[in-house]
C-alpha positions in Angstrom: 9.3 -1.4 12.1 7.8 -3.2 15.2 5.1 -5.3 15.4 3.4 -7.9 12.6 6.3 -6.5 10.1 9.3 -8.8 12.0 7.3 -11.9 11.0 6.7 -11.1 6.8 9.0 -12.3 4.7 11.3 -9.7 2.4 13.7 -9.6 -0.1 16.6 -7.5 1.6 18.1 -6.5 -2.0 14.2 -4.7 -2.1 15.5 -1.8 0.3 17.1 0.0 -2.4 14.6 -0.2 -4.6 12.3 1.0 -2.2 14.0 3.8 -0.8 14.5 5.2 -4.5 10.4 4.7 -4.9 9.9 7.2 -1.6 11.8 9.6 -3.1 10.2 9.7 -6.6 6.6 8.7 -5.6 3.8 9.2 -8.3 1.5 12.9 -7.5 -1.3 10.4 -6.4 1.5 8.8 -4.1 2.6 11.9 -2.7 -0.9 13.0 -2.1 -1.5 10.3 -0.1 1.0 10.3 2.0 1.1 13.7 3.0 -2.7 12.6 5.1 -1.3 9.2 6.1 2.0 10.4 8.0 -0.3 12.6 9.8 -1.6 9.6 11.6 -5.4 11.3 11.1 -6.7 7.6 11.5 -5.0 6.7 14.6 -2.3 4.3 12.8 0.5 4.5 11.6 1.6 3.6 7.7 5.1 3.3 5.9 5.5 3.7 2.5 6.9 1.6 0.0 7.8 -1.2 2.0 9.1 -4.7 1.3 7.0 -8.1 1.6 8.1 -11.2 -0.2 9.2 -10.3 -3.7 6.9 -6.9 -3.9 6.8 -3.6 -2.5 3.5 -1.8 -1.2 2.8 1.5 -1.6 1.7 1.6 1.8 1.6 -0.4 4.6 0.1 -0.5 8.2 1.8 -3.3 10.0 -0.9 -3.0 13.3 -3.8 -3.8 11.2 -1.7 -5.7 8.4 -3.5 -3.1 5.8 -1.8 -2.7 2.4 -2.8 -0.1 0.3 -2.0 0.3 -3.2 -2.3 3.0 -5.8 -2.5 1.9 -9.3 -1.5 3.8 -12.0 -2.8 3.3 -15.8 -0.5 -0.1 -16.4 -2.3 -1.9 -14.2 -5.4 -1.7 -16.7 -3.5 -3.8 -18.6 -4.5 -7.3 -18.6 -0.7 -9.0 -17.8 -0.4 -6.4 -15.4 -4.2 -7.0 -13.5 -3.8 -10.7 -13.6 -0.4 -10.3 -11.4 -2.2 -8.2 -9.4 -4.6 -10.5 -8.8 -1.8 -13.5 -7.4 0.2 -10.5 -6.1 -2.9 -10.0 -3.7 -3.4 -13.6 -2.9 -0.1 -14.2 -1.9 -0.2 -11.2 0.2 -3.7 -11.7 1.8 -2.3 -15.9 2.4 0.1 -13.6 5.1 -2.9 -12.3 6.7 -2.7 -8.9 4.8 -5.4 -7.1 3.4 -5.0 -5.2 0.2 -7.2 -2.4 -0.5 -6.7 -0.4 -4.5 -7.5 2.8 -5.5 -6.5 4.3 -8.8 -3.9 7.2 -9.5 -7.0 9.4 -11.2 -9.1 8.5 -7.6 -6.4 9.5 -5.3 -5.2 12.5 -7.6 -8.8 13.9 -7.8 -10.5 13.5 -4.1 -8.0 12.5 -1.8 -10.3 13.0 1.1 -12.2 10.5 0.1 -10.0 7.8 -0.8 -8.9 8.7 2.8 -12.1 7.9 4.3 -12.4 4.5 2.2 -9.0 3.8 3.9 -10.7 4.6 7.0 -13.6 2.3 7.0 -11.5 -0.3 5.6 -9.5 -0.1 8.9 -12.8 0.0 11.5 -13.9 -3.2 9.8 -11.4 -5.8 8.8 -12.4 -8.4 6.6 
């Protein structure tokens, strides 16, 4: 991976784990990824990648642009609160994190797609 990606900090023994995740990737997972490899928003996005001691769903290192998609455990509240410093350690590297839930992605991709969009026109 070139670009921002040399700099972030990783956990190599992550690489295993994260190769098994992009081969058994949830249908909302999937889904997404079949419009993100197509580089319809002019960017280019890997999936399940390592930074520090996590691995995001997808990343796009030229616009350090993490996106997650959260199944139904991270309703619960142990899980949402290390969400919550997952994010802030992530965003204290300069990397935006943007959520969408399984059900969202699963039921109108397109527009989860065009959130992602947006989110990448205006960073924060």
């Amino acid at each position: 991976m070139a670009g921002p990606r040399k700099n972030l900090p990783y956990q190599p023994h992550l690489n295993a784990l994260a190769r098994e995740l992009r081969k058994h990737g949830t249908l909302g997972e999937v889904l997404l990824w079949q419009a993100l490899k197509k580089k319809v928003l002019g960017v280019e996005f890997h999936r399940q990648v390592p930074v520090m001691d996590y691995i995001l769903d997808f990343f796009c290192p030229e616009k350090m642009l993490a996106v997650e998609v959260d199944g139904s455990t991270h309703r619960h509240p142990d899980v949402g609160a290390r969400d919550v410093e997952r994010q802030e350690r992530l965003e204290a590297l300069g990397i935006r994190v943007i959520r969408f839930t399984e059900t969202e992605v699963r039921q109108d991709a397109a527009r989860v797609v065009a959130a992602i969009a947006i989110a990448l026109e205006n960073p924060e």
